[in-house]
VOGUPA-681710 format. One line per field, with one value per residue (C-alpha): chain; x, y, z. Coordinates in Angstrom, 2 decimals. Layout:
<sites>
mol = c(A	...)
x = c(X	...)
y = c(Y	...)
z = c(Z	...)
</sites>
This chain:
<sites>
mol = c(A	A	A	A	A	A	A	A	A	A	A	A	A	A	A	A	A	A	A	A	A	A	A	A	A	A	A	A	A	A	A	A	A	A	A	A	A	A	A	A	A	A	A	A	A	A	A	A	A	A	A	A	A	A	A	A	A	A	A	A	A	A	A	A	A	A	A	A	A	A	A	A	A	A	A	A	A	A	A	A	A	A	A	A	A	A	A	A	A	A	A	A	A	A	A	A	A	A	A	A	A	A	A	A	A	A	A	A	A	A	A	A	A	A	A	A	A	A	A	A	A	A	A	A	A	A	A	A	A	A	A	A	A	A	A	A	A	A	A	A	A	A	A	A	A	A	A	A	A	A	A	A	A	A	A	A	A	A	A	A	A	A	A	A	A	A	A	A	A	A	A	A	A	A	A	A	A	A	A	A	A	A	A	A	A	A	A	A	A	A	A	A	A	A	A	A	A	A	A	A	A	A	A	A	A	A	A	A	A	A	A	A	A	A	A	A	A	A	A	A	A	A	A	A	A	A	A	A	A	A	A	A	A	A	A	A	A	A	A	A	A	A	A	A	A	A	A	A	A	A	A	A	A	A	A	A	A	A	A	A	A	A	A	A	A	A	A	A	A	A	A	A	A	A	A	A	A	A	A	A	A	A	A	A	A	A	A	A	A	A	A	A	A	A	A	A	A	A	A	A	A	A	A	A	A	A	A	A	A	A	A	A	A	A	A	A	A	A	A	A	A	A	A	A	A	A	A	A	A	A	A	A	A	A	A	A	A	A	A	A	A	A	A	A	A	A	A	A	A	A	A	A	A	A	A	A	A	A	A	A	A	A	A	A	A	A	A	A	A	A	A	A	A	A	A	A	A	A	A	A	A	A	A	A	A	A	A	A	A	A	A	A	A	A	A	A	A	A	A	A	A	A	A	A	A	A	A	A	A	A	A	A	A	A	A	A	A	A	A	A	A	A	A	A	A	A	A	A	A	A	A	A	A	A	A	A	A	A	A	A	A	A	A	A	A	A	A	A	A	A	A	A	A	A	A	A	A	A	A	A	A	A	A	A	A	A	A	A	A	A	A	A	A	A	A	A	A	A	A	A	A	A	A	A	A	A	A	A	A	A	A	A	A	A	A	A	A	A	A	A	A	A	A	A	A	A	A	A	A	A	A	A	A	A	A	A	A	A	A	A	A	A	A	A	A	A	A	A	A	A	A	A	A	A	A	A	A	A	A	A	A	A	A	A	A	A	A	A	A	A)
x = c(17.90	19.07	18.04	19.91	17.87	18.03	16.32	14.91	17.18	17.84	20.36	21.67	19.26	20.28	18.55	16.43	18.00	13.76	11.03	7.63	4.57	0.88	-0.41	-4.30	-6.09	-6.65	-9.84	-12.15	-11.70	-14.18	-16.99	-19.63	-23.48	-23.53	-20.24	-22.21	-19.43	-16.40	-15.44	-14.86	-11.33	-10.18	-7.83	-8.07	-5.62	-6.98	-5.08	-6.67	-9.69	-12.11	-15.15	-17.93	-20.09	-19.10	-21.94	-18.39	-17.61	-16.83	-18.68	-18.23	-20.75	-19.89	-19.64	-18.74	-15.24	-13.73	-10.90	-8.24	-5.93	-2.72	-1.86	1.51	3.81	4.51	6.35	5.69	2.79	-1.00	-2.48	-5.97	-8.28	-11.05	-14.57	-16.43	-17.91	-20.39	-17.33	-16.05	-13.24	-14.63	-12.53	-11.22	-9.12	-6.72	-4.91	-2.18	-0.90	1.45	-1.64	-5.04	-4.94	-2.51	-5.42	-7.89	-5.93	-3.25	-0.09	3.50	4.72	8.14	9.85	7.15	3.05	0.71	-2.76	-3.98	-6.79	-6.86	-9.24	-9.53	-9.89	-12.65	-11.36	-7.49	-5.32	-3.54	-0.30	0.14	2.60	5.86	6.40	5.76	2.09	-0.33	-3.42	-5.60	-8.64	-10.21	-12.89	-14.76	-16.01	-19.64	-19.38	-18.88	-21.24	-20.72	-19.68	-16.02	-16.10	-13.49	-12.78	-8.93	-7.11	-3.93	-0.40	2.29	5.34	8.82	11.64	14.66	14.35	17.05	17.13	16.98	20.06	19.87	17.52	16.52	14.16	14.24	10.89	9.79	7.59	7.79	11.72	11.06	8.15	10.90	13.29	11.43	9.92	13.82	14.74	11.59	12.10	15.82	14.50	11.78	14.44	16.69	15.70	17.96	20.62	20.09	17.67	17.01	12.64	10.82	8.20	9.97	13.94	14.25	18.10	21.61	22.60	25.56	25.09	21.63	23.27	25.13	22.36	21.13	24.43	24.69	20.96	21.94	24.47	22.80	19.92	20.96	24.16	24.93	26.44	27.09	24.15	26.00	28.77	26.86	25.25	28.85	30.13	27.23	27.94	31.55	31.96	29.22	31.23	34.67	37.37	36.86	33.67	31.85	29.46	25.70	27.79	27.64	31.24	29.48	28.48	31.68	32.91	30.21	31.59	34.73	33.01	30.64	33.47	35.16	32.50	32.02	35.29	35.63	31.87	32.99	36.26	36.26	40.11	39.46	36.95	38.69	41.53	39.72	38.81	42.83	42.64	39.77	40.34	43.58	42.37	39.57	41.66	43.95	40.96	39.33	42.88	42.80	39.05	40.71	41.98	44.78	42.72	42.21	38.36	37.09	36.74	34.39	33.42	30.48	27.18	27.60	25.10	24.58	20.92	17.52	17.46	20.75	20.23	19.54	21.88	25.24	26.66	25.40	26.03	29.77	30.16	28.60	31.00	33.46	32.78	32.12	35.59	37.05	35.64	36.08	40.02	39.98	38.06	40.59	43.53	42.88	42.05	45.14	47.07	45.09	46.25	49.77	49.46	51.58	52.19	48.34	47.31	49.39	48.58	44.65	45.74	47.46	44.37	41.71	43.85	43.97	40.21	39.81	41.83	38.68	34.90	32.53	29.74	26.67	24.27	22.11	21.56	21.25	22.79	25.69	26.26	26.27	28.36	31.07	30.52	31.08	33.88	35.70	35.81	34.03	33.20	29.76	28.84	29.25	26.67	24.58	23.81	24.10	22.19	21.33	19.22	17.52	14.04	15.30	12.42	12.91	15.73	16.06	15.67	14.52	18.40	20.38	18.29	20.65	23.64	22.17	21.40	24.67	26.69	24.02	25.05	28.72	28.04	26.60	22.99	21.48	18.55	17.90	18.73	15.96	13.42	14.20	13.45	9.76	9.03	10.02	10.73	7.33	5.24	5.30	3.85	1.05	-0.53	-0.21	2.95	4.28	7.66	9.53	8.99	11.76	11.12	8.74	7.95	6.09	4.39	2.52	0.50	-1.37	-4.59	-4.18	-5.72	-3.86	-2.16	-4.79	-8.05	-10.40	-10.09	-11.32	-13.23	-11.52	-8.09	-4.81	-3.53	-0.10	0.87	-0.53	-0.31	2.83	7.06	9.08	12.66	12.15	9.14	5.77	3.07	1.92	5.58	6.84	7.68	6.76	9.35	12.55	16.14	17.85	15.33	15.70	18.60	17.21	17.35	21.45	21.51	19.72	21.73	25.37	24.27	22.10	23.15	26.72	28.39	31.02	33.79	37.61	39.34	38.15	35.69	34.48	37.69	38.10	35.10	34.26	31.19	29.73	25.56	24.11	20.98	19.84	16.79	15.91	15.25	15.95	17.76	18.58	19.13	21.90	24.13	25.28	29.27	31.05	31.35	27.91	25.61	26.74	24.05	23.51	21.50	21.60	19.37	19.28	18.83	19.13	22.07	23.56	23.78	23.62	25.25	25.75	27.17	27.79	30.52	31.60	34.94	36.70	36.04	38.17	35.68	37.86)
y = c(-4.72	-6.27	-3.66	-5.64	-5.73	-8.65	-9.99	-13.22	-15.56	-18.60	-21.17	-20.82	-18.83	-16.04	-12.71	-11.83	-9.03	-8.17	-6.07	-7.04	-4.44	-5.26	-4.35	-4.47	-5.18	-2.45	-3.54	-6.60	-8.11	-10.56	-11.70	-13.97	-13.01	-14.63	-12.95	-10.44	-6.92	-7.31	-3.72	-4.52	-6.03	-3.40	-0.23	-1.61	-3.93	-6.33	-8.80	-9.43	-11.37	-10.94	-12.70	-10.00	-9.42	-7.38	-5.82	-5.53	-8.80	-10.19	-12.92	-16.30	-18.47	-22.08	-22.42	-18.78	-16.61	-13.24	-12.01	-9.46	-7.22	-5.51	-2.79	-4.26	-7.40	-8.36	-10.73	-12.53	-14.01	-13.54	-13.18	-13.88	-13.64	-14.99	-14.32	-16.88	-18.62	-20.82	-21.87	-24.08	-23.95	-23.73	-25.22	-22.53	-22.63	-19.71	-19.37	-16.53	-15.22	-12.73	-12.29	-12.86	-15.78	-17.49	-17.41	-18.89	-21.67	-24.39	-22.55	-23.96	-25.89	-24.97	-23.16	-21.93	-23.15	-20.77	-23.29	-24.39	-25.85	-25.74	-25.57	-21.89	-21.79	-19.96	-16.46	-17.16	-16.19	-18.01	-17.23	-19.05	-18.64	-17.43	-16.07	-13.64	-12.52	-9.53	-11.11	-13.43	-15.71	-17.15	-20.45	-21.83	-25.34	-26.05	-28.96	-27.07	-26.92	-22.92	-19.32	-17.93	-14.81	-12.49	-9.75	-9.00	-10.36	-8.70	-9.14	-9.50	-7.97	-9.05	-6.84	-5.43	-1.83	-0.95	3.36	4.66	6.42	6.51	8.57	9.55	12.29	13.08	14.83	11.39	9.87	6.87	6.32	7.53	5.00	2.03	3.30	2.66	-0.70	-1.62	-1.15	-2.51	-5.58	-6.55	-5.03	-7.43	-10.06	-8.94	-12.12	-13.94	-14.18	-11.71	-14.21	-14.77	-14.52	-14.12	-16.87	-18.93	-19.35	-18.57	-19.32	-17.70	-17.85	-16.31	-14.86	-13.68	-12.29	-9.31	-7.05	-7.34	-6.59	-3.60	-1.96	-2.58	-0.98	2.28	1.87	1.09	2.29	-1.25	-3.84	-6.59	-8.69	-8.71	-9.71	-12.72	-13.91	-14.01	-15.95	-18.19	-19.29	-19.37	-21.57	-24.29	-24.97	-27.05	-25.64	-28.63	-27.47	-24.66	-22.06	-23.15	-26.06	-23.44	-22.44	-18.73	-18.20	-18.49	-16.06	-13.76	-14.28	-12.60	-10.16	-8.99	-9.41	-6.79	-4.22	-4.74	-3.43	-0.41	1.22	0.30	0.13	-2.56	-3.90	-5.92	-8.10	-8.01	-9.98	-12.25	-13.40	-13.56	-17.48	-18.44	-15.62	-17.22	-20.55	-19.61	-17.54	-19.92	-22.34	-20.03	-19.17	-23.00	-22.18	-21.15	-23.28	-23.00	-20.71	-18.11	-19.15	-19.72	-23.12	-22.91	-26.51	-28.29	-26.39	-23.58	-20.66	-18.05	-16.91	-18.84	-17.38	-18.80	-21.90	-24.00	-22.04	-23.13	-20.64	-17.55	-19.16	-19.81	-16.03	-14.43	-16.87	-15.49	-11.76	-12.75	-14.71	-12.06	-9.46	-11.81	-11.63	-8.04	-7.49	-10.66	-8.91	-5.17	-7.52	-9.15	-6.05	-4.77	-7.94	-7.58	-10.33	-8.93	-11.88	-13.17	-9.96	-10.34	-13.51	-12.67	-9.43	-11.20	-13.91	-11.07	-9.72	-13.33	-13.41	-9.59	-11.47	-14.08	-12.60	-15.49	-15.41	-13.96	-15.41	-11.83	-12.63	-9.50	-11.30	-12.98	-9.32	-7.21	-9.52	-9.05	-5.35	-5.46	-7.97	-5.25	-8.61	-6.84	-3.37	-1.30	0.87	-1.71	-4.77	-1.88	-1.27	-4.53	-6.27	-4.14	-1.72	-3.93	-4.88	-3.54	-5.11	-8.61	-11.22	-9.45	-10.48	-9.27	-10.84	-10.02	-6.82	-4.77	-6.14	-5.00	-1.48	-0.88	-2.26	0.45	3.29	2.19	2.73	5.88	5.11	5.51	7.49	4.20	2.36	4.55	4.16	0.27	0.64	2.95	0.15	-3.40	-2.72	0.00	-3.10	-4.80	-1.75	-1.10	-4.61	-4.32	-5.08	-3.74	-5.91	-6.94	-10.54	-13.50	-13.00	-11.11	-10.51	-7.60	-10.26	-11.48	-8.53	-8.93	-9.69	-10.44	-9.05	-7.71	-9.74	-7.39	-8.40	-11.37	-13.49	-11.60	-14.28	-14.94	-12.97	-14.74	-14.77	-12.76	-14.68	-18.56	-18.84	-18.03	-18.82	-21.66	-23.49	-23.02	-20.75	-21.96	-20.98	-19.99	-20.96	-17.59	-15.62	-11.90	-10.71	-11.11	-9.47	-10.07	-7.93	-4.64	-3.88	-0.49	0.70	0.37	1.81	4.85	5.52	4.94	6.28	8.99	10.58	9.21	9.02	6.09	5.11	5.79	4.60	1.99	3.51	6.18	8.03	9.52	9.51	10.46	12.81	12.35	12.45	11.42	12.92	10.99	13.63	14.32	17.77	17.33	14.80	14.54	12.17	10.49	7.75	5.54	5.86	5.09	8.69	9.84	9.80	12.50	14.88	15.22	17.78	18.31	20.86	20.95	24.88	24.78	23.09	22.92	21.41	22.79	20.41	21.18	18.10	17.81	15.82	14.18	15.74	12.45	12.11	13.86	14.40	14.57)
z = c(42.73	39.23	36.62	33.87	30.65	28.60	25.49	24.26	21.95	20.70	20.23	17.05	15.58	12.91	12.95	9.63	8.21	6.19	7.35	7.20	6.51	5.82	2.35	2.00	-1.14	-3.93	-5.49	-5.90	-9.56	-9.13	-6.94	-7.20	-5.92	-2.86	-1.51	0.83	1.93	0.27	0.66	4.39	3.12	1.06	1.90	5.26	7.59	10.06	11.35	14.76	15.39	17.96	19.17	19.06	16.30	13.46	10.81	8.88	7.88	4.76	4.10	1.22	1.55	0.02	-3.58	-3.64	-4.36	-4.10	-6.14	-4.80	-6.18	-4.25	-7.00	-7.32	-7.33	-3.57	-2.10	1.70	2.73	2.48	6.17	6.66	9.64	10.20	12.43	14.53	11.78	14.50	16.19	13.88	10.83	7.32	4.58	1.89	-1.37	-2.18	-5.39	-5.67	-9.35	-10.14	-12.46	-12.95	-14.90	-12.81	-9.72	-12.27	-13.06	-11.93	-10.90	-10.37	-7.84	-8.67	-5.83	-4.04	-4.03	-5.28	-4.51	-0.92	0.01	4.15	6.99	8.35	11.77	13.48	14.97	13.81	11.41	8.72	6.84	3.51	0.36	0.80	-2.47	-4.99	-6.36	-6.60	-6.98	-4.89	-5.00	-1.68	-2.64	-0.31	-2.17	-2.48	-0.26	2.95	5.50	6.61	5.46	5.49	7.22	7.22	8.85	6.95	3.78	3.56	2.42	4.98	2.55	3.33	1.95	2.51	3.95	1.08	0.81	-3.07	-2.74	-6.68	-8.68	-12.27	-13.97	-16.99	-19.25	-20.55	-17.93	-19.30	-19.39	-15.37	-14.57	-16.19	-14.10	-11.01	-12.24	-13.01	-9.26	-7.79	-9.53	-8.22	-4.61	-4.31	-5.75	-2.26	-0.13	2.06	-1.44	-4.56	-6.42	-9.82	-9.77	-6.85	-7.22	-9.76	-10.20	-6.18	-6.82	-6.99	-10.72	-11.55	-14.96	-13.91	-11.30	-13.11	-14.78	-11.28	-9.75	-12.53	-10.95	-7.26	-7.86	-9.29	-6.77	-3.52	-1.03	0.31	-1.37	1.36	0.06	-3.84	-1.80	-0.11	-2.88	-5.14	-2.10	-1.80	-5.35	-4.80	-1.97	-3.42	-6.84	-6.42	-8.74	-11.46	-11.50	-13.24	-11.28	-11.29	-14.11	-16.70	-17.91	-18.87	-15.65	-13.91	-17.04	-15.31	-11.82	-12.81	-14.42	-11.52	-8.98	-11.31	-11.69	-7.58	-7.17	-9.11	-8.15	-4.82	-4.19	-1.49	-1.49	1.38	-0.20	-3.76	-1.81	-0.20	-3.49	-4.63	-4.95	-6.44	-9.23	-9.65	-9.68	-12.26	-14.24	-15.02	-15.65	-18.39	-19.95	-20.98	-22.79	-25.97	-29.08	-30.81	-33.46	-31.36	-31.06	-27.56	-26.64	-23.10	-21.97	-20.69	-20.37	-22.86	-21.81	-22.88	-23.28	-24.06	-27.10	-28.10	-26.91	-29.92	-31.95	-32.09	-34.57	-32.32	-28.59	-30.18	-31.75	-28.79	-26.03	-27.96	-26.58	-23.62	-22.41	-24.20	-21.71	-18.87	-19.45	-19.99	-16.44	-15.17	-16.51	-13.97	-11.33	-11.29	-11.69	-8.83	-6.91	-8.12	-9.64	-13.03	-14.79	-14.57	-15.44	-18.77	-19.56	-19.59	-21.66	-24.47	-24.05	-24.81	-27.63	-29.34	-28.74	-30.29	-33.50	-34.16	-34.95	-35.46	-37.98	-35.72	-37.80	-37.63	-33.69	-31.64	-28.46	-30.30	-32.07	-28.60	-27.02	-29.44	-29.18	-25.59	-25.53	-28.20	-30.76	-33.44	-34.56	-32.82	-35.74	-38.03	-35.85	-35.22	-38.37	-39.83	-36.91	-33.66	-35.61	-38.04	-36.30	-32.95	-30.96	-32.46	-30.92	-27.47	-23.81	-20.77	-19.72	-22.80	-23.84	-21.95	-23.01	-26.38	-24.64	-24.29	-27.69	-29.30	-27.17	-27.63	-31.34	-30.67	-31.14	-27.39	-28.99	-30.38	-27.61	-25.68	-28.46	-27.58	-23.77	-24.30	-26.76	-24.71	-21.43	-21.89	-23.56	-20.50	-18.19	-21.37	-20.48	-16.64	-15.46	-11.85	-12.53	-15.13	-16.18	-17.10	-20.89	-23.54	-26.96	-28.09	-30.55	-27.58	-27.23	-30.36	-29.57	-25.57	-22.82	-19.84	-16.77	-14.28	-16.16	-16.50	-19.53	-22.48	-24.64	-28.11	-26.44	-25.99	-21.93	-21.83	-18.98	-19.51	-23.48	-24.09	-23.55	-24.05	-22.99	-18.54	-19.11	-20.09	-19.67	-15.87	-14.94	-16.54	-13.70	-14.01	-11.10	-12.60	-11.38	-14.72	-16.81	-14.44	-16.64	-17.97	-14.61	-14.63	-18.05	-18.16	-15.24	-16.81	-20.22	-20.08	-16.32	-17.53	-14.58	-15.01	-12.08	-13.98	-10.71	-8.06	-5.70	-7.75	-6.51	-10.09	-12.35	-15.85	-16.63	-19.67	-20.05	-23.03	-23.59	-26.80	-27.29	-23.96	-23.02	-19.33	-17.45	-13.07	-10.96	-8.66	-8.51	-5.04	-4.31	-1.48	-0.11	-0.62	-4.07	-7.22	-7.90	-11.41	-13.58	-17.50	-19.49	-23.32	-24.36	-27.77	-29.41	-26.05	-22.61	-19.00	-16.97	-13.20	-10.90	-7.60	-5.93	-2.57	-1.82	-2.18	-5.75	-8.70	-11.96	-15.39)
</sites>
């Protein structure tokens, strides 16, 4: 007898490396009067039909509608079954929004659609969306002949089963709950590449890529899908060409490929990346005039809200290139590459020798900070500080995060997290969204409640540049960036040698009375745990074996 197991495949098909789970509705937002047991959807998962009569049923007669809500931002499909309806399909509209405007209006077609209009079948199940929402609305039109009944509306989520090896605590709830947002919002990003937003911006972009790369990295243990998603961008630009055609963003490829390497301390894949470094390297060396002022060609990036502003794009490029040569020059040497490696050194320096006007801009002003071009204390106080909730980014607002705390001002760079990053939880958020302005919330109701009459809609009446209106995505990687700093800052746990093999310990509890947490490193996480008494600190921290503390 042949006891030989074997299992089904396919020719040339790829496993899918996600999990699905189903996620039933929260609450009903809305119904209309003729919707007859709409609890029978909620808290519960059905996804089987069958053909015997149920007193359970939810039923939408036509001309009717129900509105869902998940609790939080998902990202799959919604699965619907239905019950035997007279034997026949019934025609139904669904509308999905990562709010609850977005389901009462027209949403994008960009990327992914959010509106479908499609026959349900009787006793069968339908999966529609493929994207990113948290709220639903199921129509049937008035000019149908027959009730939708349903016997389960659910969510079928598809993630990554990624483990939070990292953690933070601290006594301000608040700072916690933004921590967790932070990392929720790159997870659900985790697709088949690291993607920019969820339902909108479903691409690899490169400099989006690295506040993303920066909260991965104090989230989650493994780091092959960073690794796939810098190669994805790598291998679709030719070398006379710039990544995702912004000269910036292949700045930030060096950059992230740099960070990769020391919080992880893979030399394996650092050399597989020998020649295009090289190749780019040289490339970006040619980026700077004969004034010392960076010269960076074609599309010139650097954030939306630099982008009609020459004299800031140009001051804060300038900080940037400079810390892409610094990060350019200890790859090379870590590629024994020595005379690259110098080259990009006396580059930076040159670069350090120029400080454009920044023309007051917060971006322009932290990028110099971080590309050592100009002095911290003195943008902090000059610009940083002045208004500190006015000129950021979801994007750049961490890059701002950390020129404050480099000027010694992470108490202010905290105050700057409860305050933005917090604005978007007060008016509903479960993610963090592609941009905000705490001006918005003057006056505007809430992305999990009905239109308020004479209110302004968070999500639909506001943005600009890529991001109008219902188009604004509200699931973007690039604004988790708290997530990465509170870790590095205030737990303070920062790599000294590639692989975390040596580290630095140095918390920074900016007014905190109480700070714990741990941080992802090759051999294992660090335990950390700081107590304020007084005037001063209790720090115990506990170590892999592998890894020297100084």
């Amino acid at each position: 007898m042949n006891t030989t197991s074997r299992k089904l495949q396919y020719v040339g098909a790829v496993a899918d490396e996600k999990v699905r789970r189903y996620v039933p509705p929260v609450r009903v937002v809305r119904q209309s009067a003729g919707v007859v047991n709409s609890d029978a959807v909620v808290g519960r998962v059905n996804v089987q039909s069958f053909c015997h009569y149920d007193p359970e049923l939810c039923v939408i007669p036509p001309g009717e509608e129900l509105l869902l809500d998940f609790g939080v931002e998902l990202h799959g499909l919604l699965t619907v079954n239905s019950g035997p309806m007279g034997g026949r399909p019934v025609r139904m509209r669904v509308t999905l929004g990562e709010s609850v405007s977005e389901t009462l209006g027209t949403p994008t077609l960009d990327h992914a659609v959010h509106q479908f209009e499609v026959d349900m079948p009787m006793l069968g199940q339908l999966n529609l969306g493929h994207s990113a929402f948290r709220f639903v609305r199921i129509e049937v039109p008035r000019r149908e002949k027959r009730a939708l009944e349903l016997i389960g509306v659910c969510v079928t989520a598809v993630y990554r089963d990624f483990e939070y090896a990292g953690r933070f605590e601290s006594d301000d709830a608040r700072l916690n709950r933004i921590w967790e947002v932070g990392a929720y919002t790159v997870h659900l990003n985790c697709q088949d590449y690291i993607y920019d937003g969820v339902k909108r911006d479903r691409l690899v972009w490169m400099g989006d890529l690295y506040p993303e790369v920066r909260t991965f990295m104090s989230v989650f243990d493994d780091t092959a899908l960073i690794r796939r998603s810098l190669d994805f961008i790598r291998d679709r630009t030719p070398h006379d060409k710039w990544m995702n055609t912004a000269s910036s963003y292949s700045c930030w490829w060096v950059i992230c490929q740099h960070d990769l390497y020391f919080y992880r301390g893979d030399y394996a894949y650092l050399k597989e990346q020998g020649r295009e470094l090289r190749i780019l390297l040289a490339r970006l060396l040619e980026c700077i005039g004969p004034d010392g002022a960076e010269a960076l060609t074609e599309w010139r990036f650097l954030d939306w809200s630099t982008a009609e502003d020459d004299v800031s794009r140009h001051a804060g490029l300038q900080g940037l290139l400079a810390w892409t040569l610094d990060c350019g020059s200890r790859l090379a040497l870590e590629l024994e590459e020595p005379v690259l490696a110098r080259r990009c050194e006396k580059a930076a320096a040159g670069l350090r020798g120029v400080a454009p006007d920044c023309g007051g801009n917060k971006i322009a002003a932290a990028m110099q900070v971080l590309g050592g071009v100009a002095d911290p204390v003195a943008l902090n106080e000059r610009i940083l500080k002045v208004d500190p909730d006015r000129g950021i980014s979801t994007f750049y607002g961490y890059f701002v995060l950390l020129a404050r705390a480099a000027a010694g001002d992470t108490a202010g760079a905290l105050e700057v997290i409860r305050s933005y990053w917090g604005g978007m939880l007060d008016f509903g958020a479960t993610t963090f969204w592609e941009d905000f302005d705490l001006s918005w919330t003057q006056n505007s109701f809430r992305i999990d409640e009905l239109p308020v009459p004479g209110k302004k809609d968070i999500h639909g009446d506001f943005g600009k540049h890529c991001y109008k209106g219902l188009r604004h995505s509200l699931c973007h990687g690039w604004a988790g960036g708290p997530t990465a700093f509170l870790t590095e800052k205030v737990l303070g746990v920062r790599p000294l040698a590639p692989g975390f093999l040596q580290v630095k310990f140095a918390p920074e509890l900016a007014g905190l009375k109480r700070v714990e947490g741990a941080v992802p490193t090759p051999f294992g996480p660090i335990e950390i745990s700081v107590r304020r008494i007084g005037n001063r600190q209790r720090k115990l921290i506990k170590v892999p074996k592998e890894i020297r503390t100084v």
